[in-house]
Kinemage of the C-alpha trace (Angstrom):
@kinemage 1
@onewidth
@group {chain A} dominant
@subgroup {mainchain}
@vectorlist {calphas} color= white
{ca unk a 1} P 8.060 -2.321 -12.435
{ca unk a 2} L 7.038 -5.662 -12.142
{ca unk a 3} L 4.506 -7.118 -9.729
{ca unk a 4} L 3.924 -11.269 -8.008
{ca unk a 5} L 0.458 -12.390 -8.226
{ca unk a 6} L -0.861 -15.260 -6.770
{ca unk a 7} L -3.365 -16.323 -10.047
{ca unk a 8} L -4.650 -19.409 -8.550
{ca unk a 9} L -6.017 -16.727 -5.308
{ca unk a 10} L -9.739 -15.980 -5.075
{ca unk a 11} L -13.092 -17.157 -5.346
{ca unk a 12} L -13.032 -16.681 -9.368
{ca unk a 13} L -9.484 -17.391 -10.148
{ca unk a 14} L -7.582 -18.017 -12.507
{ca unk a 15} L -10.201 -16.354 -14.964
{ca unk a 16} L -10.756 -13.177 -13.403
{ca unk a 17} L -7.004 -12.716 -11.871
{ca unk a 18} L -5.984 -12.868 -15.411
{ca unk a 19} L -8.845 -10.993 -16.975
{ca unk a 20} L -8.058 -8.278 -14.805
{ca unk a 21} L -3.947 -8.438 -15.437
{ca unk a 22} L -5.049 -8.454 -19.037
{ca unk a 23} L -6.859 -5.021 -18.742
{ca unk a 24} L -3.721 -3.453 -16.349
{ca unk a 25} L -1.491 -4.713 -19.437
{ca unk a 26} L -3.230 -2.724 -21.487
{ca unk a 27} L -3.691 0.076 -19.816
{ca unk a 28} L -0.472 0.275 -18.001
{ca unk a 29} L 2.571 -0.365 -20.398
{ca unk a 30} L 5.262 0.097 -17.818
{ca unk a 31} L 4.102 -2.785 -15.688
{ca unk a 32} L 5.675 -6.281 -16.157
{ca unk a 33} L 3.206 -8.915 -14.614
{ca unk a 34} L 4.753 -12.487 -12.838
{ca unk a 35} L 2.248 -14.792 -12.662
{ca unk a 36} L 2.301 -18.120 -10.346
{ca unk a 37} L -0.008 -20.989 -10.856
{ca unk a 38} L -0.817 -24.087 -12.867
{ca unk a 39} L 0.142 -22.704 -16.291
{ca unk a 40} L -2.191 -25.830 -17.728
{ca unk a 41} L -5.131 -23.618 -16.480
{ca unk a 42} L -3.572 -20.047 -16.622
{ca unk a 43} L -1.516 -20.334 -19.849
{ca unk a 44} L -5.333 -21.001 -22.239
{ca unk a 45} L -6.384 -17.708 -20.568
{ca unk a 46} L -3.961 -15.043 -21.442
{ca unk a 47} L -3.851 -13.483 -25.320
{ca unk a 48} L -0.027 -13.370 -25.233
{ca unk a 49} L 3.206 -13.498 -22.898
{ca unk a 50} L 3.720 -10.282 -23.811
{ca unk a 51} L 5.218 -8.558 -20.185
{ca unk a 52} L 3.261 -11.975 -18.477
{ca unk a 53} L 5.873 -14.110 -17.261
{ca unk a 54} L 4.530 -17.496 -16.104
{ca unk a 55} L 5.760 -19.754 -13.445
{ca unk a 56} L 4.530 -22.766 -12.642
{ca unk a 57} L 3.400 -23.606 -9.317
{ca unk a 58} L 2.269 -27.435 -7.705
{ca unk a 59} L 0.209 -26.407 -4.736
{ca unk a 60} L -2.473 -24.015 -3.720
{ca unk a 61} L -3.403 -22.772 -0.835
{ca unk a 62} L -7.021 -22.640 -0.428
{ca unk a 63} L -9.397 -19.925 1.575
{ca unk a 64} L -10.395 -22.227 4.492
{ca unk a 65} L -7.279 -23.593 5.242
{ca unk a 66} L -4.895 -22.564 8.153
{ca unk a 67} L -2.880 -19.502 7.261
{ca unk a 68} L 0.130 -19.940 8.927
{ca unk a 69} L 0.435 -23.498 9.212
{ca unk a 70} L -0.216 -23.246 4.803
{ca unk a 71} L 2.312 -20.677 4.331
{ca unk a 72} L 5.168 -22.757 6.240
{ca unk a 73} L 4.395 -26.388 4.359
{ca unk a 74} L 2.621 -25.135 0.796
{ca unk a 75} L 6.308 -23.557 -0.190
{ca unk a 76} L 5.428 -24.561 -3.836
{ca unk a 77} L 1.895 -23.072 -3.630
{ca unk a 78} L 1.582 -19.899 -5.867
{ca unk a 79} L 1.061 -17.156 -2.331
{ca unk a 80} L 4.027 -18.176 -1.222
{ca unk a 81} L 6.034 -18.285 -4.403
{ca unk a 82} L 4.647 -15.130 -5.463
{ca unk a 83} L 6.323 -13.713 -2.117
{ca unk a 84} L 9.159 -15.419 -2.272
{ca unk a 85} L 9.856 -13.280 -5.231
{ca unk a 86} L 9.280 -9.971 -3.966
{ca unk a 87} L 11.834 -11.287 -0.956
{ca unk a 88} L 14.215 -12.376 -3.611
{ca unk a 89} L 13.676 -8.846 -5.429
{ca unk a 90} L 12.673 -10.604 -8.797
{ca unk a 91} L 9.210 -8.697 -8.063
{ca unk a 92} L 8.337 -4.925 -6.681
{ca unk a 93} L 4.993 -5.724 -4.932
{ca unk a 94} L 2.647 -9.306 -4.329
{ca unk a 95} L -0.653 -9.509 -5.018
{ca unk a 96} L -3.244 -12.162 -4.552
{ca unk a 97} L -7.483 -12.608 -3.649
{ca unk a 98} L -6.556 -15.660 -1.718
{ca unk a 99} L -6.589 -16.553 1.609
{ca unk a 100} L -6.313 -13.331 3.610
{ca unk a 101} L -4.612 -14.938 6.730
{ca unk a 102} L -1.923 -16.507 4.487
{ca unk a 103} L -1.324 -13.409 2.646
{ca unk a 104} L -0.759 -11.478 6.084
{ca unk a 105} L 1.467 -14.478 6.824
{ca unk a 106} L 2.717 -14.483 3.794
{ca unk a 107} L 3.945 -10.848 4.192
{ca unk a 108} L 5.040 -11.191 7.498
{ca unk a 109} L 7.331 -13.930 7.653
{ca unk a 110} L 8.441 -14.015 3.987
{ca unk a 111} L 8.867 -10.345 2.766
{ca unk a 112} L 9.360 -8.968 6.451
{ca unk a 113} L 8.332 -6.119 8.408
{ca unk a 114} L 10.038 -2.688 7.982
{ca unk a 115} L 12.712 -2.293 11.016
{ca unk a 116} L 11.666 -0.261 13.712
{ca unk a 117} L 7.936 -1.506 13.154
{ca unk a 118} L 6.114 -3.711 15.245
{ca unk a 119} L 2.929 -4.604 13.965
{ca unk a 120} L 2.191 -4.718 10.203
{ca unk a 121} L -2.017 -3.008 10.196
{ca unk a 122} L -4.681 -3.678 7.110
{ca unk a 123} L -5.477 -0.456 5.470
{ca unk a 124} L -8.700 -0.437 2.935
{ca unk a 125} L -10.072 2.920 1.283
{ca unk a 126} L -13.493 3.365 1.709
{ca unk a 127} L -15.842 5.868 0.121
{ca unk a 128} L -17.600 8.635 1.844
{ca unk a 129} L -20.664 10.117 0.504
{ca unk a 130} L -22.130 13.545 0.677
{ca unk a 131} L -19.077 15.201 0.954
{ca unk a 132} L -17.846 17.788 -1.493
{ca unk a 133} L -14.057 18.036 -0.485
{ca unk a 134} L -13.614 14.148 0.279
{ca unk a 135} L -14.600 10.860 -1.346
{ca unk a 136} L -12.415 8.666 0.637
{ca unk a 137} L -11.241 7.535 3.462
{ca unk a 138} L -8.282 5.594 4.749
{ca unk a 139} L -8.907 3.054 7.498
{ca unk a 140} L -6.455 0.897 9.802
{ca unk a 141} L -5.940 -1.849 11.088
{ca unk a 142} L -8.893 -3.877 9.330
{ca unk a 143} L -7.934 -7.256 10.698
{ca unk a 144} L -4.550 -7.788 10.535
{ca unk a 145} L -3.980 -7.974 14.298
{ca unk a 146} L -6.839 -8.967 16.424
{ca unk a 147} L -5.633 -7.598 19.592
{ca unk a 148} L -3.242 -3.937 19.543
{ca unk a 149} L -1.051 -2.102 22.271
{ca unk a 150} L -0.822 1.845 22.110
{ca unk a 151} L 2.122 1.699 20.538
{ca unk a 152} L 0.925 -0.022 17.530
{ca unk a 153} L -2.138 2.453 17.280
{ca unk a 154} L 0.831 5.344 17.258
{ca unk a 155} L 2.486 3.484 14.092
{ca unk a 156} L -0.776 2.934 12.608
{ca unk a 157} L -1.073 6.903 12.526
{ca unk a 158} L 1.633 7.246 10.480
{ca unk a 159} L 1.653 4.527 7.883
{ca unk a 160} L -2.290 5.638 7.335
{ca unk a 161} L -0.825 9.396 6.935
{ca unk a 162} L 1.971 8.642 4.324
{ca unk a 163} L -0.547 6.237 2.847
{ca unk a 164} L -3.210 8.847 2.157
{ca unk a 165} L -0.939 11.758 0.997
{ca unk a 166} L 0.790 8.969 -1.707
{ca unk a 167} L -1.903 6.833 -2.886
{ca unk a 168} L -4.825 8.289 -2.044
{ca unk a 169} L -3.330 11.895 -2.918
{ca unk a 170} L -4.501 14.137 0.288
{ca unk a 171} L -2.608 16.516 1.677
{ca unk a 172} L -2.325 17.036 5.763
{ca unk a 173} L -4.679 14.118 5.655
{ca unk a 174} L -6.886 14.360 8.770
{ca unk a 175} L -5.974 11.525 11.294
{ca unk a 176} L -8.846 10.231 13.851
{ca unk a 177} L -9.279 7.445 16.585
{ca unk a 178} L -12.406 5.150 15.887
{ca unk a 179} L -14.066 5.179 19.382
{ca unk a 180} L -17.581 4.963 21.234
{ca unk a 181} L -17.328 8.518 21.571
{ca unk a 182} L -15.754 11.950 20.257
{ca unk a 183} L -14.787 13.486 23.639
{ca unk a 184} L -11.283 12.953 24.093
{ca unk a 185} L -12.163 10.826 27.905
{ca unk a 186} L -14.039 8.242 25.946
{ca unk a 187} L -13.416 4.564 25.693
{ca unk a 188} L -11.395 2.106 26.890
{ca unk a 189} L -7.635 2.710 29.203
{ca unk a 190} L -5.764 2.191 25.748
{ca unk a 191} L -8.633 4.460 24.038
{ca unk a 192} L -7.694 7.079 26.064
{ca unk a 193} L -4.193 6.926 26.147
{ca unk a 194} L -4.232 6.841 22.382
{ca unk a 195} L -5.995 10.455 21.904
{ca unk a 196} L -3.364 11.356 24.630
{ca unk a 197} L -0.506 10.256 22.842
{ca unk a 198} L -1.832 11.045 19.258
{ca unk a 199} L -2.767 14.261 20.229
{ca unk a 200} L 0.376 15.163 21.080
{ca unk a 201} L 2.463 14.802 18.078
{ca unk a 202} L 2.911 17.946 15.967
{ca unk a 203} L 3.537 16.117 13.014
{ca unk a 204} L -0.145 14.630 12.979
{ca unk a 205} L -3.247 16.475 11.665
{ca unk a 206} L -5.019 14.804 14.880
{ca unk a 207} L -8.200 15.570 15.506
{ca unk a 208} L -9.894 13.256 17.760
{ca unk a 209} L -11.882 10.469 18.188
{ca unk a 210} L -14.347 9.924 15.631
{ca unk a 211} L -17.341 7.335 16.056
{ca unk a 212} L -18.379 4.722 13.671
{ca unk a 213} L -21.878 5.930 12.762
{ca unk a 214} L -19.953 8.958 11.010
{ca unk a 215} L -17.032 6.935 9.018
{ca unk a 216} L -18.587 7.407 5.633
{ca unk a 217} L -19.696 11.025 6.114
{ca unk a 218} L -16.190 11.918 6.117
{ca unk a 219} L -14.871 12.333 9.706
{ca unk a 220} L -11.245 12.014 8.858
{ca unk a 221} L -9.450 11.222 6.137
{ca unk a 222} L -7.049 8.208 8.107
{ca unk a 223} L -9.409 6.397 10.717
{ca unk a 224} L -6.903 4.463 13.268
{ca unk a 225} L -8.491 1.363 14.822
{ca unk a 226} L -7.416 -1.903 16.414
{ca unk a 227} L -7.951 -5.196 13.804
{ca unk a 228} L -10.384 -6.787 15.919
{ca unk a 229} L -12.908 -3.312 16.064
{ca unk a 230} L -11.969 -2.205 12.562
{ca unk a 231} L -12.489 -5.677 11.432
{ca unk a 232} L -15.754 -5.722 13.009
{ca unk a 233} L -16.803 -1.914 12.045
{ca unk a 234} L -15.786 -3.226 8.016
{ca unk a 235} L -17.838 -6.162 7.895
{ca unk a 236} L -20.793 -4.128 9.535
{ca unk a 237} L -20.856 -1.397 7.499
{ca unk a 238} L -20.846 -4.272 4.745
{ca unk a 239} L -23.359 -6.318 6.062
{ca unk a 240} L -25.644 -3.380 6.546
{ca unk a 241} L -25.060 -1.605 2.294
{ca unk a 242} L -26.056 -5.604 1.391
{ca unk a 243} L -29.063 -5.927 3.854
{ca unk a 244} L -30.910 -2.448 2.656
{ca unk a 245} L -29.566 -3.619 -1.095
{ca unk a 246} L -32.097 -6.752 -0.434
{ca unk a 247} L -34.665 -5.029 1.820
{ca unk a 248} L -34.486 -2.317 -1.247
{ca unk a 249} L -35.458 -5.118 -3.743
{ca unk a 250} L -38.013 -6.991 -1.805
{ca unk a 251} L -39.779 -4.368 -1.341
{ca unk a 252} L -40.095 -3.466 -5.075
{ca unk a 253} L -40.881 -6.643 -6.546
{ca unk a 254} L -43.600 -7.006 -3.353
{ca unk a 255} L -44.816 -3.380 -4.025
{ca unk a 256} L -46.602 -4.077 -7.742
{ca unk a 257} L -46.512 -2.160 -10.739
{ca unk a 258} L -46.215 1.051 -9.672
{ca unk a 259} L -42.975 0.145 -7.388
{ca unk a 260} L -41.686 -1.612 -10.498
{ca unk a 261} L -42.145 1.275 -13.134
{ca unk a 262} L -40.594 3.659 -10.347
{ca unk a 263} L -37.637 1.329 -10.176
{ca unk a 264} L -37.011 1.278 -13.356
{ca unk a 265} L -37.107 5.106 -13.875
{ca unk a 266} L -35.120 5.756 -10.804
{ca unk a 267} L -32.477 2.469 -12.522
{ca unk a 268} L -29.850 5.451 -13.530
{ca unk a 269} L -29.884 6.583 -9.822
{ca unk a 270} L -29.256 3.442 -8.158
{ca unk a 271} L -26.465 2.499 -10.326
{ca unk a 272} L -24.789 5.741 -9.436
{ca unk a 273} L -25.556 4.861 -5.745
{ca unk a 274} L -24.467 1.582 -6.340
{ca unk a 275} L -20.949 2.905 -7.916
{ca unk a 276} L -20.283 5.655 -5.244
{ca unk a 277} L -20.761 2.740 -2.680
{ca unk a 278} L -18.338 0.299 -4.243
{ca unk a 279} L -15.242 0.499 -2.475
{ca unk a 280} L -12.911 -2.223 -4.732
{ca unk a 281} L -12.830 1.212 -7.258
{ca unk a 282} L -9.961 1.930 -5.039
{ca unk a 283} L -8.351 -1.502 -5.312
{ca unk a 284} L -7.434 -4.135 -2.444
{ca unk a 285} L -6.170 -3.868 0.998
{ca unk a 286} L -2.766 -3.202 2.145
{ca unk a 287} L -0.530 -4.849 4.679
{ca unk a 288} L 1.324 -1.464 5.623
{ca unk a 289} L 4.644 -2.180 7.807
{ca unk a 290} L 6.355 -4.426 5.146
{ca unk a 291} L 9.345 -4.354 2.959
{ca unk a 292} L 7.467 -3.698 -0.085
{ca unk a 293} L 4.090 -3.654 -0.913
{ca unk a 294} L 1.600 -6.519 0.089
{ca unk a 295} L -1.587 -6.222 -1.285
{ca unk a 296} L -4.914 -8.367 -0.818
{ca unk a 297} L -7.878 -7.975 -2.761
{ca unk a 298} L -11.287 -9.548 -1.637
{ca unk a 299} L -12.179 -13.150 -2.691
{ca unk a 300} L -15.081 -13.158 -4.968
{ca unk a 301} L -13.383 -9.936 -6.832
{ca unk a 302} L -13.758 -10.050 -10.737
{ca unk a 303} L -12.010 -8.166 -13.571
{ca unk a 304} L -12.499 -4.341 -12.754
{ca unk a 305} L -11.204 -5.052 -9.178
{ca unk a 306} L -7.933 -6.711 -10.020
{ca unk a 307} L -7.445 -4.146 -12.523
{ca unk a 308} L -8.073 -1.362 -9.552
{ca unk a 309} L -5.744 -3.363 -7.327
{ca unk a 310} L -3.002 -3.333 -10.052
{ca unk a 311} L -3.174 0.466 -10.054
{ca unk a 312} L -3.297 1.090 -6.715
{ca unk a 313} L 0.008 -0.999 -6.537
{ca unk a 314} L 1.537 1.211 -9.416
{ca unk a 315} L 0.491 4.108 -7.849
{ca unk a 316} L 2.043 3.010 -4.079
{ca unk a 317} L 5.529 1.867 -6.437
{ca unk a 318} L 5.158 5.080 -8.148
{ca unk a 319} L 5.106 7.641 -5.489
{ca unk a 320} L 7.476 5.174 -3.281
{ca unk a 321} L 5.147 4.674 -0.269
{ca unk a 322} L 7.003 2.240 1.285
{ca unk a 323} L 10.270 4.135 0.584
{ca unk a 324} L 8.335 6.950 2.921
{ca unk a 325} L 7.938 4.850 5.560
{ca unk a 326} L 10.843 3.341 5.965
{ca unk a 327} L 12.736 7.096 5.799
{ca unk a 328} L 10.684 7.983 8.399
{ca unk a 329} L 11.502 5.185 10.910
{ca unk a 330} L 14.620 5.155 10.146
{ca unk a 331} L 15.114 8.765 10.472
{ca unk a 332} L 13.218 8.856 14.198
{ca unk a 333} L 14.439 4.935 15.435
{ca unk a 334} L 15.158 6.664 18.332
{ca unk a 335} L 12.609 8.734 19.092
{ca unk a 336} L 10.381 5.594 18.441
{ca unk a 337} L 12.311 3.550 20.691
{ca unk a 338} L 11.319 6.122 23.627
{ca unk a 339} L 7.848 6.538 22.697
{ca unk a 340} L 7.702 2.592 22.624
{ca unk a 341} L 9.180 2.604 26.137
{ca unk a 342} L 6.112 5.642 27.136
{ca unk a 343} L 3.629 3.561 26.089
{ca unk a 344} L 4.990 0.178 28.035
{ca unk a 345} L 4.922 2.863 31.148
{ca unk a 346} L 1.818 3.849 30.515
């Protein structure tokens, strides 16, 4: 297999995008890597060409620029070349840290949608702690779309289902609807009609609405969510592991010795809390609804990440993911095409 990646993309690259496809190259023999970028600044960095093909590339396109006005002029940047090459099939799966709009863009209007999909969702893994049977979860869509009809939220069922029995390796993966409540009356008019509609499909392991506050103690194994809230619920449940992280450490260099020798002896136990917690261990985020696999990983990720994000792609080329989904619409166009037209009526 061989896999586009963006090397100029991220906070950190080229160094770390090419530390990390260093470690996948060793680890993984059966992967072929394509890297795009200024080979003046990429080519010092890599041991050998050994299975690293580079290409060079005259433009970048940075993190705060405009995604989809980027992705239509840079054409020579390394995002869009890198997709360019999955579209051209010289490449099984992109890959970049860069800018996340472009890289939805990117996805969209270079590699394509799958037919019979309408809205392409962000799906992240996230951990979920004290929870003997399940240490991960599935979530989508994470920001992809900020505003979604019921008919996406239907699709989003299913790509999260084929997603977590292929990649994420559970079986009858439990599928839930992030609202402000668990009784199946709560939320919103599209809310509701969502729990109607998903509950009514045989071939989802629905089981309700789930609420936010119990996402990492292992509600469901798929959580399905509009971009704009599961955006929003992500970056919280960030926002909050970083706050206590600081309120944790204030505290102990406030507290004296004492809080400073029981820091140290409890060191073992925050690093396992610390690694439990640390959700790029299951690589990047995936742009589920296209051709082949589109895969961003956040923008300050180092080494260890990228090398988790090239596995993850392995693993989705591996077990043919994408071939899933697109059986599966394929096979049911029609029986999409009336549930679409339900869900207008609705």
């Amino acid at each position: 297999m061989k896999i586009a990646i963006d090397a100029m993309g991220g906070d950190n690259a080229p160094l770390e995008v090419v530390k990390g496809v260093e470690m996948a190259r060793d680890q993984y023999p059966d992967i072929e890597f394509k890297l795009f970028g200024q080979i003046d600044k990429v080519k010092p960095l890599i041991q050998n060409e050994e299975r690293i093909e580079l290409v060079q590339s005259d433009e970048i396109i940075e993190m705060g620029e405009e995604p989809v006005k980027a992705v239509m002029k840079k054409k020579n940047s390394s995002l869009d070349m890198a997709a360019q090459a999955v579209k051209d099939k010289e490449a099984d799966a992109f890959f970049s840290a860069g800018n996340t709009g472009a890289i939805l863009a990117a996805g969209l209007f270079i590699i394509g949608r799958i037919k019979g999909i309408d809205r392409p969702g962000l799906a992240t893994t996230l951990p979920i702690v004290n929870d003997e049977d399940h240490d991960n979860f599935v979530m989508l869509d994470v920001g992809a779309n900020a505003e979604s009809k019921l008919f996406n939220l239907y699709q989003y069922a299913f790509m999260g289902k084929y997603y977590a029995e292929t990649v994420r390796h559970i079986e009858n993966p439990r599928i839930g609807l992030l609202n402000n409540g668990t009784e199946a009356d709560k939320g919103d008019s599209l809310h509701k009609a969502a729990n109607e509609m998903l509950s009514k499909d045989e071939n989802l392991n629905f089981i309700g609405n789930v609420e936010s506050r119990e996402l990492l103690n292992g509600a469901a194994d798929v959580v399905v969510t509009d971009g704009f809230t599961g955006n929003a619920a992500l970056k919280a449940i960030e926002g909050t592991a970083l706050s206590l992280l600081t309120l944790i450490k204030g505290e102990i260099m406030s507290g004296g010795v004492k809080s400073k020798v029981g820091a140290l002896m409890l060191k073992p136990t925050f690093k396992k809390i610390g690694k439990e917690m640390d959700y790029s261990q299951y690589g990047g985020a995936v742009l589920m609804g296209t051709k082949a696999p589109v895969v961003k990983a956040h923008g300050s990720s180092e080494a260890v990440t990228i090398k988790n994000t090239i596995f993850q792609i392995k693993t989705m080329i591996d077990n043919k993911t994408i071939d899933d989904v697109v059986e599966y619409f394929d096979k049911h166009s029609d029986d999409m095409q009336q549930i679409k037209q339900n869900a207008k009526n609705n």
